[in-house]
N, C-alpha and C positions, 0 to 999 in steps of 0.2 A: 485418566481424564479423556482420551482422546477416544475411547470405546463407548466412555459418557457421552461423550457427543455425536459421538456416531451415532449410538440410540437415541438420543432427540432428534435429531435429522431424521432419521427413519421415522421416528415418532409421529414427528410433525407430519413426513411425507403420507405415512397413512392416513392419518386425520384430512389434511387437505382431499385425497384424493378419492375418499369414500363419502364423501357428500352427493354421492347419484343416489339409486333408488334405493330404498329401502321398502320392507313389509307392508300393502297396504292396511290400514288401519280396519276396515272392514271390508270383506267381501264382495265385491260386486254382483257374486250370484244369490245375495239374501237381499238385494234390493227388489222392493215388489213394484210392478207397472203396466199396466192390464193394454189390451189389443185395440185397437180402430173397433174391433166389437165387442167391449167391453169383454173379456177374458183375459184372465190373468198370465201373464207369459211367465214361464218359468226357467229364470237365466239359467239355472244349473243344466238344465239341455244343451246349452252349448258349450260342455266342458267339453274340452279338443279342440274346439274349432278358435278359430281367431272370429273375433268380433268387430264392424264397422257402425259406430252408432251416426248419426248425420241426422241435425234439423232440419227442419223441410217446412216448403211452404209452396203454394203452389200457382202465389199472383208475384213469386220472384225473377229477378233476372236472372237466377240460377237454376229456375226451376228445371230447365232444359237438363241438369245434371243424373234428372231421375231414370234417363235414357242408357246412359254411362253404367250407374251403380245398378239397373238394371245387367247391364253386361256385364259386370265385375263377379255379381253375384251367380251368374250362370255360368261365366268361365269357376266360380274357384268355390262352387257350395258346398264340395265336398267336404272345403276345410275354412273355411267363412260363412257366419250368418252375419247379412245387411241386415240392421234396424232402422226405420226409418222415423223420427220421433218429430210430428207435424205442431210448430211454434206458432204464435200468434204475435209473439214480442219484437217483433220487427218491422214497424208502418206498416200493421195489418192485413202481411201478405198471406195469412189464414187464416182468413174467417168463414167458413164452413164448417159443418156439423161432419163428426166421423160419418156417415154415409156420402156425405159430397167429398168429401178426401178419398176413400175409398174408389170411390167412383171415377174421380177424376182422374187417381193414379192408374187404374186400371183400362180407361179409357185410353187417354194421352199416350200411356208411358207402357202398357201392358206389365206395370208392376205387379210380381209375383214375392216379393222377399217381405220380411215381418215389417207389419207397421205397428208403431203404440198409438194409445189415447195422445187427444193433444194437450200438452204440459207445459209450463214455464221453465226456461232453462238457463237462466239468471234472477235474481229479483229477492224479494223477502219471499216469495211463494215459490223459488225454485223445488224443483222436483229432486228426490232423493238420488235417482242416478247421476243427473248435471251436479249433485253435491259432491258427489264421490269423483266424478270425470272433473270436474275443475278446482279441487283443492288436495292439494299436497296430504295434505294430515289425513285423508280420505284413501285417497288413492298411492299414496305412499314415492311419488314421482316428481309431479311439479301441479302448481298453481298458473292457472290457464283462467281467461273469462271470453265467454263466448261471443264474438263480433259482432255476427251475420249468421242468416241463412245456411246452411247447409257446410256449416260447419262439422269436420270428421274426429271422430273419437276411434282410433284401434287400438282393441284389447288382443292380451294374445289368448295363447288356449288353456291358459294355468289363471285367467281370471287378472293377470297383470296388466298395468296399462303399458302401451307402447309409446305411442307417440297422437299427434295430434295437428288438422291441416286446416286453412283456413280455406275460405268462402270457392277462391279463387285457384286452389289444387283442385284439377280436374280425378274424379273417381279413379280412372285408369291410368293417373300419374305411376311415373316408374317410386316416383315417391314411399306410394300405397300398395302398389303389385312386388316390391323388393323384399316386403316382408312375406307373400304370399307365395312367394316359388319357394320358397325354403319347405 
């Protein structure tokens, strides 16, 4: 009796304690999502490297962040690619054409790291990557809904999600750099 119960306790304790990640449901690198110049990015290129995805917008009060994830990306692109995926879904802090996005980040900001097409990253027209970054059954971690602007997604180098930072975690948080010196 008493070995019985020990094995329920044990039982139980595994069950409880393995409700963390599990297998994403699909791949992150078979989501398709083309460039600020129409070109299709192919996420399987950046198998190794950790991944930063971040919406963007460029009439934000965050906008200043593109200066940071500028730096993040030049200290660590050995083993990091920035995505930078420009939203419109936030009091219309981008509405410019990918040439005026392009331009502005390259102007401003001297942005060098990947930008996407501009997508929906909530909504009934969310885009298939914000499908996979913000539901559990997708991404096999947790269910997240995107705030604000310039919202961070890191993936690691195996395609897994990591974790996930709001508006207000600056790029070079020890937050977002503790996973990068590893």
């Amino acid at each position: 009796m008493k070995n019985l119960l020990m094995m329920s306790l044990s039982t139980l304790f595994f069950t409880c304690s393995s409700k963390s990640k599990s297998e994403p449901l699909t791949s992150i690198y078979d989501i398709e999502i083309n460039s600020l110049d129409g070109k299709p990015i192919n996420l399987t290129d950046f198998k190794g490297k950790k991944i930063l995805f971040v919406n963007v917008a460029s009439k934000c009060g965050f906008t200043g962040q593109y200066e940071d994830l500028q730096k993040l990306y030049d200290t660590y692109k050995e083993k990091l690619m920035v995505i930078g995926v420009p939203c419109n879904q936030f009091r219309n802090q981008e509405t410019g054409s990918s040439e005026e996005i392009k331009a502005f980040c390259e102007k401003n900001y001297g942005v060098t790291f990947l930008m996407t097409e501009k997508i929906n990253v909530k909504g009934d027209n969310q885009h298939p990557l914000y499908t996979w970054l913000t539901k559990k059954e997708f991404n096999g971690n947790i269910s997240t809904s995107v705030k604000w602007n310039f919202q961070k997604y890191l993936i690691d180098e195996d395609g897994r999600f990591t974790d996930y930072y709001y508006s207000t975690t600056n790029p070079l948080s020890k937050k977002i750099t503790k996973h990068l010196a590893k």
